[in-house]
N, C-alpha and C positions, 0 to 999 in steps of 0.2 A: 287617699286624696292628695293628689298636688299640689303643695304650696303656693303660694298667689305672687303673680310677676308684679315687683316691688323696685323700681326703679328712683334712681338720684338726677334730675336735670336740672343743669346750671347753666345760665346765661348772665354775662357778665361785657360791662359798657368797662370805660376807665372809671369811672366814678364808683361804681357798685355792683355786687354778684347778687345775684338773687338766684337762689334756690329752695326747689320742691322737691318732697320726698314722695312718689305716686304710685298707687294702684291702679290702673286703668285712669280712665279720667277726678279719682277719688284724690285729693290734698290730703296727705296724712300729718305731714309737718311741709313748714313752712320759714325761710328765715334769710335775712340779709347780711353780708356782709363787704367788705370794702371792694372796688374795684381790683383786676387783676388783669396786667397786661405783659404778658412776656417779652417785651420791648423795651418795659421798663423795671421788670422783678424778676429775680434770680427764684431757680428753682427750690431754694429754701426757703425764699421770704413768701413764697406760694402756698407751699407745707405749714408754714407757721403760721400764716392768715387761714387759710382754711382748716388748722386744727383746732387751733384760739379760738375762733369765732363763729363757727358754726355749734349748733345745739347738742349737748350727747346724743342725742335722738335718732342722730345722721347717723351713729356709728355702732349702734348697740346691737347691727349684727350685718356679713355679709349679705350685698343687695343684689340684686340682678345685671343691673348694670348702669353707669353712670355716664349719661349724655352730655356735654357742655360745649358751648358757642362762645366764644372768647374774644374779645379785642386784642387784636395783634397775634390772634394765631390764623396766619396767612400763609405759613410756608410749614413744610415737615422739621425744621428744625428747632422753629418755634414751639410749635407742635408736642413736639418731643419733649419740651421744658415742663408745659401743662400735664402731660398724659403722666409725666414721668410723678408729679407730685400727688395728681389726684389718686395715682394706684398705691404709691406710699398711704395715704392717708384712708382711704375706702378700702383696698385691698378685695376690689371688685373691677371687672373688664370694662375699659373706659373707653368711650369714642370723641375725640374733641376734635371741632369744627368751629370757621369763621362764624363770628357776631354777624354778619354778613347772611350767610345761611339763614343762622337764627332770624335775624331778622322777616328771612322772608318765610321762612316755614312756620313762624310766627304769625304773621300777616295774611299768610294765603294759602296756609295746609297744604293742601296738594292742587289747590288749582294755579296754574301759570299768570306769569304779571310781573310788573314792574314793582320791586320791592325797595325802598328805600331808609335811610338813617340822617336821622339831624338828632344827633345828642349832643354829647362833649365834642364828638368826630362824626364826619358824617362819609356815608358811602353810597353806593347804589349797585343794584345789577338786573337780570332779567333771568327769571325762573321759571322753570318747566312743568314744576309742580310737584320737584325731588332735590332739585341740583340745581344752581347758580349755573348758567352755562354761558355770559356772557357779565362782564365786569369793567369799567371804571373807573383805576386805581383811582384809591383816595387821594393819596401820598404825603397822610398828615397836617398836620397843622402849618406847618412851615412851608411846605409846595402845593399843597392842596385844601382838602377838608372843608370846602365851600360852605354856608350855611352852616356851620357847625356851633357850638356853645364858645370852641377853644376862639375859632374864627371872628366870630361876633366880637366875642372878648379882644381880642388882638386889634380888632378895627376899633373898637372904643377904647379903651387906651392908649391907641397911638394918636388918635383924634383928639382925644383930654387934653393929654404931654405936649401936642402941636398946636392948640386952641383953637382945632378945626371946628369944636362945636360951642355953641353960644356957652358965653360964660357960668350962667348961672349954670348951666348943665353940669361944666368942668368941673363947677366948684360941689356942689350938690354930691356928683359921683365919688371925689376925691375925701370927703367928709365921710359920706355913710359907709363907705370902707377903711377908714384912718389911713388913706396915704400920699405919701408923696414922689417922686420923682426917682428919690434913690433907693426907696422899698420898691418901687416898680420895678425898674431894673432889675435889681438882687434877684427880685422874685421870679424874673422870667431868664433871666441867664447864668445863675449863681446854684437858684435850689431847684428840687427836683418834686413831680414833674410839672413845668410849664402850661401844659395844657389843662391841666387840671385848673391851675390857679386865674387862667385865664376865664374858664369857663364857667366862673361863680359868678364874674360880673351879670350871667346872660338874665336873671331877675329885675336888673336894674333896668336894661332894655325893655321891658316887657312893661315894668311898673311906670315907663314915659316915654310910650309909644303914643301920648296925645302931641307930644313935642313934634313939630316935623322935621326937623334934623334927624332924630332919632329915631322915628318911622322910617325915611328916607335912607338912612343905615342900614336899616336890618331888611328892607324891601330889594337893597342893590344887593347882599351879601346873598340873598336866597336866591335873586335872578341868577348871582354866578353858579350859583350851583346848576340850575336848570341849563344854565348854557352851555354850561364845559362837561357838564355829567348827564342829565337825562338824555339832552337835546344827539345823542352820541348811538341811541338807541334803534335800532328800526323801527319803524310805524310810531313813535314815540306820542304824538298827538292822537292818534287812535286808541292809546293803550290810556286806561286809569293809572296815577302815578299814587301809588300808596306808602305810607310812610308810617315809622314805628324811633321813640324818641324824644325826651323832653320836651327840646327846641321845638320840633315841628308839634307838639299836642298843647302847648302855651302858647305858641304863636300860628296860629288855624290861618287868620285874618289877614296876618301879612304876606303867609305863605300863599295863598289862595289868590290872591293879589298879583304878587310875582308870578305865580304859573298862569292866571289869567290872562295877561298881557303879554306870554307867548304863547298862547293855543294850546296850554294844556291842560287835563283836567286831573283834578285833585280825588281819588278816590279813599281808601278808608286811611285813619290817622289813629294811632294808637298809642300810649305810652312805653307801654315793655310789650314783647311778643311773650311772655308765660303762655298766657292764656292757649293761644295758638300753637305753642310747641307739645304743651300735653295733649292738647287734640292731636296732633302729626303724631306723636310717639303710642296712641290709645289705638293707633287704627292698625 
């Protein structure tokens, strides 16, 4: 009798990896660790997070093969950083592909649509029901990244530091995170990485969303997204825009909002694609 197809997939945001160890659609083990972005981690601090922190469990014999969706593996030599650590540490045939994909082979298996991302970072593209076959770059937190967790964060902080938003706000926000003005700084051009540290504020958003400043925030940051990314797509109002990612699964209300008021309709919203990627890889 043939041994049973035992597979590793990993999907991983900047914040966090999450990985399953699978039989078919069966969860054998299960377990999280820290975000992994070859943009910002050398191919040894990749080996040493994913050896440290993953379960024995993962390792306690060669597997079939080991699937992974990654933030910032965009290009083949990105690429190459990830592939090159996961086969050090599994010592099993690895395929690694954009969070991008993931996302949407997450969200829609194999049926086509418009797959989308609002987490730390956010992305978009249009899928065929195998393959990203159309794309608008992100281009990060600094050039792009519209609606993102990093984004959000960046427009509330530079709004606090400016006292673009009612005071008690400023003060409030500045308080329940201990800082001030030159921890801000440090934090966003001194240590590393920025988008991370930005993207913690995005709870505080959420928990004073009755504020209208703060509504009005986070409702203008997700229209840009629609405008400079979705809005880029063919047939883009006829298609459901589905989305997989913290931001957009905590903020339904404001999102659904903003794509309202430009003619678009909001279809599923998910937090992590798991789910959906063991389905795409069971079939």
């Amino acid at each position: 009798m043939s041994s049973p197809v035992i597979n590793v997939i990993g999907e991983s945001s900047s914040t966090r990896t999450e990985w399953t160890l699978v039989e078919g659609e069966n969860v054998l083990e299960h377990a999280f660790t820290e975000g992994l972005n070859p943009f910002f981690h050398s191919r040894r601090e990749i080996s040493h997070s994913i050896r440290l922190e993953l379960p024995e469990a993962f390792f306690k014999r060669r597997w079939n093969h080991v699937y992974y969706y990654g933030a910032g593996c965009s290009s083949p030599e990105k690429n190459k950083i990830v592939e090159a650590s996961l086969v050090a540490q599994f010592k099993t045939p690895v395929t690694v592909e954009s969070d991008l994909l993931g996302a949407a082979r997450g969200l829609l298996v194999h049926e086509p649509g418009l797959a989308c991302i609002l987490g730390t970072g956010s992305n978009s593209c249009f899928y065929d029901g195998q393959n990203v076959v159309k794309n608008v770059r992100s281009l990060g937190f600094i050039l792009g990244d519209e609606g993102s967790g990093a984004v959000l964060g960046k427009i509330l902080v530079g709004d606090v530091l400016k006292k673009q938003l009612p005071e008690h706000i400023c003060e409030a926000f500045l308080k329940e995170y201990d800082l001030d003005r030159t921890k801000i700084i440090t934090a966003v051009y001194r240590q590393h990485p920025a988008n991370r540290f930005l993207a913690q504020f995005a709870p505080f958003l959420q928990k004073n969303m009755d504020e209208p400043a703060v509504h009005d925030l986070v409702v203008r940051a997700f229209t840009a997204f629609f405008q400079r990314n979705v809005a880029s797509y063919d047939n883009y109002k006829n298609l459901p825009c589905n989305f997989v990612g913290s931001i957009a699964f905590y903020q339904k209300k404001a999102l659904t909002e903003a794509a309202e008021a430009l003619g678009i309709t909001i279809g599923t919203i998910i937090q992590a694609p798991m789910e959906g990627l063991i389905k795409y890889h069971s079939c």
